[in-house]
Backbone as JSON, one array per atom type, in Angstrom:
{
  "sequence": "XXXXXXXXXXXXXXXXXXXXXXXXXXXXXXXXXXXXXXXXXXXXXXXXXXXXXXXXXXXXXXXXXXXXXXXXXXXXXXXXXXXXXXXXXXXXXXXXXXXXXXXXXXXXXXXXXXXXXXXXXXXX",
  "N": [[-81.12, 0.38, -5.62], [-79.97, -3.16, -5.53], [-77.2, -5.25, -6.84], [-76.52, -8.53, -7.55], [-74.73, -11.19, -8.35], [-74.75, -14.01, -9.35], [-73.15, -17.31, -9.92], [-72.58, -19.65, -12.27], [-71.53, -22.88, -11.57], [-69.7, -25.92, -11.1], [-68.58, -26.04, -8.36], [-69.86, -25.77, -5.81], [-69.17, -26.95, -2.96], [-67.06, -25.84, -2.57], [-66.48, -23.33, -3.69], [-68.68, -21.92, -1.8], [-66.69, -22.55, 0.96], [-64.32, -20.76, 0.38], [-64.92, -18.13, 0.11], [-66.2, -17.99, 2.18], [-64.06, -17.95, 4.1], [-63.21, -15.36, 3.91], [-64.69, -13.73, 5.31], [-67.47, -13.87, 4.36], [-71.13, -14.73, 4.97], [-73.01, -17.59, 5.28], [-76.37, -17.91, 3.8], [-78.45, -19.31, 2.26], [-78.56, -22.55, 1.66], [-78.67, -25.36, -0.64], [-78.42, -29.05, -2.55], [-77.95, -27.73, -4.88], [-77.88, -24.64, -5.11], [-75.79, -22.12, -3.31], [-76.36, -19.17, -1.56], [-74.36, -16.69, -0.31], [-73.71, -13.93, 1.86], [-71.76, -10.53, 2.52], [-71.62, -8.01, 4.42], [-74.08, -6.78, 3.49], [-74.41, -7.38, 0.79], [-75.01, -9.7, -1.6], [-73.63, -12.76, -3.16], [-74.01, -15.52, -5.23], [-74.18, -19.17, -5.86], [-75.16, -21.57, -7.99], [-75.53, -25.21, -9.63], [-75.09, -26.07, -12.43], [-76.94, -26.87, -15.28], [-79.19, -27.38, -14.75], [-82.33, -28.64, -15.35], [-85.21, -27.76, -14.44], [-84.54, -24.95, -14.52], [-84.08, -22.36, -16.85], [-83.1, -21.99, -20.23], [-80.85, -19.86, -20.22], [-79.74, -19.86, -18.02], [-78.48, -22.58, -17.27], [-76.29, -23.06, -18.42], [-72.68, -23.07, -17.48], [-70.1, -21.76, -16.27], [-67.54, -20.31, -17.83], [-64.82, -19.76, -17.23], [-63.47, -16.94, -18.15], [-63.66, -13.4, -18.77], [-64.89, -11.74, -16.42], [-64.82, -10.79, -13.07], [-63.98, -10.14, -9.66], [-64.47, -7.78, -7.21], [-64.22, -7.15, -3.63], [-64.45, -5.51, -1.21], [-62.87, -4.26, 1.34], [-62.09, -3.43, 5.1], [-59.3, -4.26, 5.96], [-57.24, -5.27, 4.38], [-54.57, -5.74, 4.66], [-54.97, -7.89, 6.36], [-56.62, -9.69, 5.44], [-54.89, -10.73, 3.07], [-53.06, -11.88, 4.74], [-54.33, -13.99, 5.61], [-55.47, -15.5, 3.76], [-52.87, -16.27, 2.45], [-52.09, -17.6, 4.5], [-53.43, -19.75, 4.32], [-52.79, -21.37, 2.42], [-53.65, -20.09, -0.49], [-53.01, -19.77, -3.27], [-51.37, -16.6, -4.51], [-51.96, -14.04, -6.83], [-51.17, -11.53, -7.07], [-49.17, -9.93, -4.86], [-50.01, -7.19, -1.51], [-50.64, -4.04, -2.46], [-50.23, -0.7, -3.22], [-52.03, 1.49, -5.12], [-51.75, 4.4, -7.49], [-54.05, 5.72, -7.35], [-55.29, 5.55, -4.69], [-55.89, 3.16, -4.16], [-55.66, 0.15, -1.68], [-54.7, -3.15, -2.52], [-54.99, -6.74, -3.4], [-54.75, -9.71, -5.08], [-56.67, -12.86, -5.88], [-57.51, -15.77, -7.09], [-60.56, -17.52, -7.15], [-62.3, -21.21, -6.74], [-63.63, -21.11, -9.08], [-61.8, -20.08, -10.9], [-62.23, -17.38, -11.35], [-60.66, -13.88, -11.13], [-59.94, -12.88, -7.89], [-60.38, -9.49, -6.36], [-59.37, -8.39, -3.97], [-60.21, -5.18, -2.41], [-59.06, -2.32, -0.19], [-60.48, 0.79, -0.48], [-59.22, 4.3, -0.79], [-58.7, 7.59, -0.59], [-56.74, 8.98, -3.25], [-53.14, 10.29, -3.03], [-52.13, 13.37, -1.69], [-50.28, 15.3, -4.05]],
  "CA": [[-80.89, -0.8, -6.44], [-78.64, -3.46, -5.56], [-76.86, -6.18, -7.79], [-76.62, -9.62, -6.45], [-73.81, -11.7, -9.04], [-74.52, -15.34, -9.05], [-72.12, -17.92, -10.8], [-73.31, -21.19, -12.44], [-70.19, -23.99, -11.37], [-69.87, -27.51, -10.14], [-67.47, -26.14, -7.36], [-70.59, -25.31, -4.85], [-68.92, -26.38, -1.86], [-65.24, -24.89, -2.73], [-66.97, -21.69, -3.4], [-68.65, -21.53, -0.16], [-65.61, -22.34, 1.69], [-63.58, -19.63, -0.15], [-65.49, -16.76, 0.26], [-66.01, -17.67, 3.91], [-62.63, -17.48, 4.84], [-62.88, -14.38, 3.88], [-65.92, -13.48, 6.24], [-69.12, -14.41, 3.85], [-71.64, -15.76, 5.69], [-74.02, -18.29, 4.29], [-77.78, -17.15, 4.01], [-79.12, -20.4, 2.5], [-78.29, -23.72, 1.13], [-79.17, -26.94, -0.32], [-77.83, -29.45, -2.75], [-77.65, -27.2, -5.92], [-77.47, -23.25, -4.77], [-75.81, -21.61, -2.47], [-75.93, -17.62, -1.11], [-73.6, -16.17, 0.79], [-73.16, -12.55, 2.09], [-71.22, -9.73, 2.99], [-72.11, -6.31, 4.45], [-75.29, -6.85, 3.08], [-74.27, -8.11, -0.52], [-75.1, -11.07, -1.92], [-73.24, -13.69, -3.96], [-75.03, -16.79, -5.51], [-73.71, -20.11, -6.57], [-75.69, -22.76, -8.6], [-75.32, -26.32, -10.23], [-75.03, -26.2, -14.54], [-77.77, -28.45, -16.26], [-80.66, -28.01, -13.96], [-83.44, -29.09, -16.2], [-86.18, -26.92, -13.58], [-83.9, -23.16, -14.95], [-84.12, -21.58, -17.81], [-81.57, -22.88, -20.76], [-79.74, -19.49, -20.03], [-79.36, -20.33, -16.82], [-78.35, -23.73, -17.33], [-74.69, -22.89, -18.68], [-71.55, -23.3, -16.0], [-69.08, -20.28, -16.31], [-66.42, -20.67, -18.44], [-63.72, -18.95, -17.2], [-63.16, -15.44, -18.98], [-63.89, -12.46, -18.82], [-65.13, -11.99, -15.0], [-63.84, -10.81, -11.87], [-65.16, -9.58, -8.76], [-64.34, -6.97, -6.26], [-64.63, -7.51, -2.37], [-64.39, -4.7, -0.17], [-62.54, -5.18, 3.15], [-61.23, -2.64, 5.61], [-58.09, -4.97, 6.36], [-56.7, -5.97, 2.9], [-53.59, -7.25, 5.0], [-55.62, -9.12, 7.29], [-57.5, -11.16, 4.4], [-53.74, -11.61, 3.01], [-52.39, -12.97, 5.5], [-55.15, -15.33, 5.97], [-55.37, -16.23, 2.33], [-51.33, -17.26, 2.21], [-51.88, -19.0, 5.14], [-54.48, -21.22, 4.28], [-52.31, -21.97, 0.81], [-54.57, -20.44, -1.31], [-51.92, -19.25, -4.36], [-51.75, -15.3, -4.6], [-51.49, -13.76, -8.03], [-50.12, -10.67, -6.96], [-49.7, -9.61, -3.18], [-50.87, -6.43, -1.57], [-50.09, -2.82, -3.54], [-50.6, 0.94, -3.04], [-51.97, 2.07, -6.43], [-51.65, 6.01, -6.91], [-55.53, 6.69, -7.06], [-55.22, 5.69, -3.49], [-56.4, 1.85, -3.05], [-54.96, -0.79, -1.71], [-55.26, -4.49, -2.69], [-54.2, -7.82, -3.89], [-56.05, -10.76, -6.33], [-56.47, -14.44, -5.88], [-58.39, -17.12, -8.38], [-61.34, -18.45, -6.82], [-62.01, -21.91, -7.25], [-64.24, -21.33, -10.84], [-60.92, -19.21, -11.84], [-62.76, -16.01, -11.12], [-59.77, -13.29, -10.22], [-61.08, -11.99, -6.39], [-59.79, -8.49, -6.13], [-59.61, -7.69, -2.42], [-59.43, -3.99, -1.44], [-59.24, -0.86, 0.52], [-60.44, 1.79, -0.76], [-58.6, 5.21, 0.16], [-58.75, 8.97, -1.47], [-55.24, 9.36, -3.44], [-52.7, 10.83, -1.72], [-51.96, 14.57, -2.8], [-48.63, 14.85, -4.8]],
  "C": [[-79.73, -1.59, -5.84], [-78.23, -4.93, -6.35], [-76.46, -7.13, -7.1], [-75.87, -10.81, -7.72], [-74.11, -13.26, -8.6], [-73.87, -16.18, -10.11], [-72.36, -19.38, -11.14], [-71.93, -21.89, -12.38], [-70.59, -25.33, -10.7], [-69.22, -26.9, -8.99], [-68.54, -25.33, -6.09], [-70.01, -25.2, -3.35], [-67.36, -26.04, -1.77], [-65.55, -23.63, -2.83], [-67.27, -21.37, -2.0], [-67.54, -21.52, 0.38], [-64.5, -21.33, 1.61], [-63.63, -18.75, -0.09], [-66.01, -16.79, 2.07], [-65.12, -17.45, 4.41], [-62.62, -15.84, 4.7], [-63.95, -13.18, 4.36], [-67.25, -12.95, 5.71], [-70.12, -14.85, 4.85], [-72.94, -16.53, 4.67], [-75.12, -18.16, 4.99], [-78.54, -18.52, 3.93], [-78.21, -21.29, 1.64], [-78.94, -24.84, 0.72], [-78.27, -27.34, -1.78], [-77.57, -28.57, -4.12], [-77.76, -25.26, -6.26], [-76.97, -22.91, -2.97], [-75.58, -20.19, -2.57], [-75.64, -17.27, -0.13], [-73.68, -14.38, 0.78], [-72.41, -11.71, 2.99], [-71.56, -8.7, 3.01], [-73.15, -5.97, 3.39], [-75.69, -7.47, 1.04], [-73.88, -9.3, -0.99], [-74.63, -11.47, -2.9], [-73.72, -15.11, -4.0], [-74.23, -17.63, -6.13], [-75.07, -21.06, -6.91], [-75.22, -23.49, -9.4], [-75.62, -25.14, -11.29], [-76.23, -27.63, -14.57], [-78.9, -28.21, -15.29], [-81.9, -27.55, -14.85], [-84.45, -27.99, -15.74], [-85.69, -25.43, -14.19], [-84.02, -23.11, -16.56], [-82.57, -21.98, -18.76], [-80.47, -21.33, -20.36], [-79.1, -19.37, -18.71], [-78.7, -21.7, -16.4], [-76.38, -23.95, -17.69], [-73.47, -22.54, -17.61], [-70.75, -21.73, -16.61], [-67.84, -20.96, -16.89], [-65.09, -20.19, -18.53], [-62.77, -18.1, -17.57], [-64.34, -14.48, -18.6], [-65.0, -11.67, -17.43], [-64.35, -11.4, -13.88], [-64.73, -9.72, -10.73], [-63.84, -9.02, -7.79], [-64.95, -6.99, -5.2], [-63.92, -6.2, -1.6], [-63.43, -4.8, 0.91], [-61.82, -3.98, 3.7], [-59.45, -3.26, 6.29], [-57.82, -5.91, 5.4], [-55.46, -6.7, 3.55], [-53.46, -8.29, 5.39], [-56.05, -10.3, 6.35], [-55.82, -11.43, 3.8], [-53.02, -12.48, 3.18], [-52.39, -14.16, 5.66], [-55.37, -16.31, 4.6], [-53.95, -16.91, 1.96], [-51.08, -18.16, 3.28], [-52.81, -20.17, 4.94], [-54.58, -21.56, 2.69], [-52.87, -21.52, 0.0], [-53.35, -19.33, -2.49], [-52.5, -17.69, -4.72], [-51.3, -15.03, -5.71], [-50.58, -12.31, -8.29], [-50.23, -9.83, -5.44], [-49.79, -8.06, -3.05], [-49.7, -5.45, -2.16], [-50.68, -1.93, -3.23], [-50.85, 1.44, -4.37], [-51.94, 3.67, -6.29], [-52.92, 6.39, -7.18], [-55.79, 6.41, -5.64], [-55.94, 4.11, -2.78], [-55.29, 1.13, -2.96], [-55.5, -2.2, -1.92], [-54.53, -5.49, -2.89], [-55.37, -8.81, -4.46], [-55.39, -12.12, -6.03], [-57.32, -14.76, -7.14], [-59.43, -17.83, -6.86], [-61.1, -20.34, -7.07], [-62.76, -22.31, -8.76], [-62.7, -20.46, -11.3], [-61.25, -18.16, -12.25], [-61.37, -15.16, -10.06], [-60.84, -12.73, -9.77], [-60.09, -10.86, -6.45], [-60.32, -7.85, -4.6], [-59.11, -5.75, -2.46], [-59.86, -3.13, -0.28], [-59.36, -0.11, -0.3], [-60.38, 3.3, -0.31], [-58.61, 6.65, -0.94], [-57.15, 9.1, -2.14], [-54.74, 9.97, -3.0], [-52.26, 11.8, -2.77], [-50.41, 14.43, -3.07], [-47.8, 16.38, -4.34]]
}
């Protein structure tokens, strides 16, 4: 099985660009979806209001209760690259004691991105 998260917003091409920096690649496009992926998992953006979808498909994201987890074997690397290309960090990277490491931005729907590593806790 695998789960494939798509997010109804106006911010189509701020999404793309956001999640590429952070080495997405885009699968397809046109003026009202786009899907991007990573290491074989897919994330979907689409327009709000398209008449052709389904009304519960039709509703934009309203920013609650949400948040997505991205993988990455170089949580400092995407850091780095995320404070250099301004994008405001909400809390930079951290060693939790079950053994990951990470750090969280805001998309541009105001979806916290939780970048990590994930690592076995370290014995005590």
């Amino acid at each position: 099985m695998k789960l494939n998260p798509g997010i109804v917003t106006r911010h189509l091409a701020e999404s793309k660009a956001f999640y590429q920096r952070f080495g997405f690649e885009l699968v397809f496009e046109n003026d009202w979806y786009v899907l991007l992926q990573l290491n074989g998992q897919e994330l979907a953006f689409m327009r709000p209001g398209l008449d052709f979808q389904k009304p519960m498909f039709q509703r934009e994201y309203s920013g609650h209760g949400l948040w997505l987890t991205v993988e990455l074997d170089d949580v400092d690397a995407a850091f780095e690259k995320a404070k250099s290309d301004g994008i405001a960090i909400e809390f930079e990277p951290l060693d939790e004691p079950w053994g990951d490491r990470h750090f969280a931005v805001l998309d541009p729907n105001g979806i916290p991105v939780d970048f990590v590593r994930h690592t076995p806790p370290q014995a005590s």
